[in-house]
N, C-alpha and C positions, 0 to 999 in steps of 0.2 A: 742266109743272113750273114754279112758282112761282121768279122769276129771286130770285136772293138780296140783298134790299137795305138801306141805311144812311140813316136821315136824320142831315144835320148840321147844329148851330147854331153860327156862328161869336158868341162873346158879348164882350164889353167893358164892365163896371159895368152889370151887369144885375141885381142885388139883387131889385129891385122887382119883376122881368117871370118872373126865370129857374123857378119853381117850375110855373107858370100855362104858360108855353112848354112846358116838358117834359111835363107833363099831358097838353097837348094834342097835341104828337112822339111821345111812347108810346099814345098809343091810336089811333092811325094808321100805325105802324111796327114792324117785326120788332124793329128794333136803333138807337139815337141812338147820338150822339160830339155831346159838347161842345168847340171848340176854344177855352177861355177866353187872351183877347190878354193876358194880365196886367193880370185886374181887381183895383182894391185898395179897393170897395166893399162887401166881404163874400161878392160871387158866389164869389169860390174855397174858402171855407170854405162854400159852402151846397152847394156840388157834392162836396168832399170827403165830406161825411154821407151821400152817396147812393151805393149797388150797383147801381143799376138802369140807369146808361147808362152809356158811356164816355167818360174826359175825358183829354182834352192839352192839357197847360197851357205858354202859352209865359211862358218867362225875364221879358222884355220883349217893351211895348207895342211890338206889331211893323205891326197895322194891318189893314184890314176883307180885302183882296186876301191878306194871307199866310196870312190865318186859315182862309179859303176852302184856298188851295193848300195848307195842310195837311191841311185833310180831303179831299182829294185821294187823298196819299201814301196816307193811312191807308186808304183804301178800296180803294186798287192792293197795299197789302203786308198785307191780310186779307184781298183778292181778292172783294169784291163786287162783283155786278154792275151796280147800279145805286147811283145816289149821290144824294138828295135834299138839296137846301141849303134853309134855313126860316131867316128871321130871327127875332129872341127879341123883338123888341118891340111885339110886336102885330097889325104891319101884316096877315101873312099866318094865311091858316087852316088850322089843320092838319087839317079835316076834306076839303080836297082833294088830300090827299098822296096817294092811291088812283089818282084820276085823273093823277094826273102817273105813276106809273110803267105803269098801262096803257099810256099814249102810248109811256113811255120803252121799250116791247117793240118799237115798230116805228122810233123815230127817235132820234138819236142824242144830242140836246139837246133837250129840253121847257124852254122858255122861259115865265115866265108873262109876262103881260101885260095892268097895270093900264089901257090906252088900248086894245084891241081892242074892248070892246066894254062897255056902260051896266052896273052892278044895281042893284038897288033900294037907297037907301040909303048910294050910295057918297060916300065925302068931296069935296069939292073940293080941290085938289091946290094944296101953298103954291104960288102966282102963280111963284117964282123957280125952283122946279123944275120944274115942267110946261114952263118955256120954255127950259131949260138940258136938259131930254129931249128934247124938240122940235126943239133944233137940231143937236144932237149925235147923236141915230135918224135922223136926215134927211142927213147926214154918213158916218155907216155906210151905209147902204142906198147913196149914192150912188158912196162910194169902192169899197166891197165885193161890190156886185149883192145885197144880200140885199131882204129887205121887210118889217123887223121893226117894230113898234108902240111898243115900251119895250126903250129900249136894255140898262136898269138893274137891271130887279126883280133883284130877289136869290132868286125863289123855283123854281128851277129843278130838271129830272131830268136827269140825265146818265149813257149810260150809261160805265161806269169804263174800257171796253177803247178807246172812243173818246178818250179820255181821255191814252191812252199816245199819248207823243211830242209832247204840247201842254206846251210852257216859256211860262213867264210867269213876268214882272218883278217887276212893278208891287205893291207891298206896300200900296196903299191902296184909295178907293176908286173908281178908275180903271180897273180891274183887268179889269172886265167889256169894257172897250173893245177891249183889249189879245187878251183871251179871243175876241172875234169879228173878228178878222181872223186869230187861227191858227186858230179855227174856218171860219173860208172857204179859208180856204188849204190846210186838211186836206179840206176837199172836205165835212164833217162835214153831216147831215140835219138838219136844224134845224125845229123847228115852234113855234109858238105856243100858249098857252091861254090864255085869259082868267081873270081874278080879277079879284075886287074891288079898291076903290081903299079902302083905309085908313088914316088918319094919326091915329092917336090923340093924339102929339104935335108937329104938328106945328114945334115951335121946339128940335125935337133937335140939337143942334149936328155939323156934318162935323169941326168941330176949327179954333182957330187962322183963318189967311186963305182958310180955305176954304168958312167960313161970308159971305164977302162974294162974293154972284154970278159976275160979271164974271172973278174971281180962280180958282175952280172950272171955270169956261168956259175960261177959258184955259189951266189944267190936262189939262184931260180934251182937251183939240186936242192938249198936246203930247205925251201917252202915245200918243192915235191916233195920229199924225204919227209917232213914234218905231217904234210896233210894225209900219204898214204899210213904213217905212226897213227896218227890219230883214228885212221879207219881198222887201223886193227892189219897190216899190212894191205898186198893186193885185194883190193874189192871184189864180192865174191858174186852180186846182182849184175853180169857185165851181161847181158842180155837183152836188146838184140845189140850187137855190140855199135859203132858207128861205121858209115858205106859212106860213099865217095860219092857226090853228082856232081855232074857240072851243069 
């Protein structure tokens, strides 16, 4: 029996991408949910027009991590089984949403990952995030015993029952840090897949001070540093730890 699943896009002034995303989310999924953060670009009137997925619209710009934890909620109080996350701007493809919830029938988190391994054709990665992934994957792996590749993608399966009992803060995009040390601390299966590396815009902005390096680097130490504080240091359920597939 087919597990029952949801892809979600968390969106923020996506005008230009949101039509073209959802295209590609519906013809690889049972059922979308859009969480728009309070775009005031036109996205919330271009979703309004549509019957064909679901949208939750927050108040206020709330941020990339509450957007995420709201398609959460919504996917524990409609009770699906599995949760696909796909960003709206290009990066990922939604002709590998398939392969992510096959994984997701046997592990509990499908992680993509744009550094496991080459494709044809793939971008080079802006210089300042490849090195701010690099140090901050290499930080996880050593505070938390895992062995993950990309700390970051956003393009993940998760299934929803693993899901219960993981709290998270962190309202931006930091969020994923935070996510993998209650994930190691839940003890949670973790795997890897690989995807492509995509930047179509490469000079999209994080917002404000956080589009200067340095400023983000030091950001994303202090939610890690805060959420392993909160577990009591290194998480002690790292079991079975997280493996690599492509």
């Amino acid at each position: 029996m087919t597990a029952r699943s949801l892809t979600a896009l968390p969106v923020y002034n996506e005008a230009e991408h949101i039509d073209a995303a959802l295209a590609g989310a519906l013809s690889y999924s049972d059922e979308v949910l859009v969480v728009d953060d309070a775009s005031n670009d036109g996205t919330s009137e271009l979703l309004a027009a549509r019957d064909d997925v679901h949208v939750v619209a927050h108040l206020r710009n709330r941020g990339y991590g509450a957007a995420v934890r709201t398609a959460f909620q919504f996917a524990a109080r409609h009770r699906y089984e599995i949760l696909v996350t796909i960003d709206c701007d290009g990066q990922h493809q939604p002709q590998l949403i398939p392969q992510f919830l096959e994984k997701a029938a046997r592990f509990d988190v499908v992680s993509g990952s744009r550094y496991l391994r080459d494709f044809p054709g793939d971008s080079d990665p802006p210089a300042d995030r490849q090195w701010i992934n690099r140090q901050i994957t290499d930080e996880v792996n050593r505070r938390l015993g895992l062995n993950l590749t990309d700390a970051f993608c956003g393009f993940k399966a998760y299934r929803v029952e693993a899901l219960r009992g993981i709290e998270l803060e962190d309202d931006g995009y930091a969020m994923p840090l935070e996510f993998w040390v209650r994930a190691a601390e839940a003890g949670l299966r973790i795997v890897e897949m690989a995807v492509p590396r995509v930047y179509l815009d490469a000079s999209r902005s994080f917002g404000g001070s956080l589009d200067d390096a340095e400023r983000r680097l030091e950001v994303y130490r202090g939610v890690l540093d805060r959420a392993l504080g909160a577990a009591g240091g290194a998480p002690t359920a790292l079991e079975p730890s997280s493996v690599c597939d492509s």
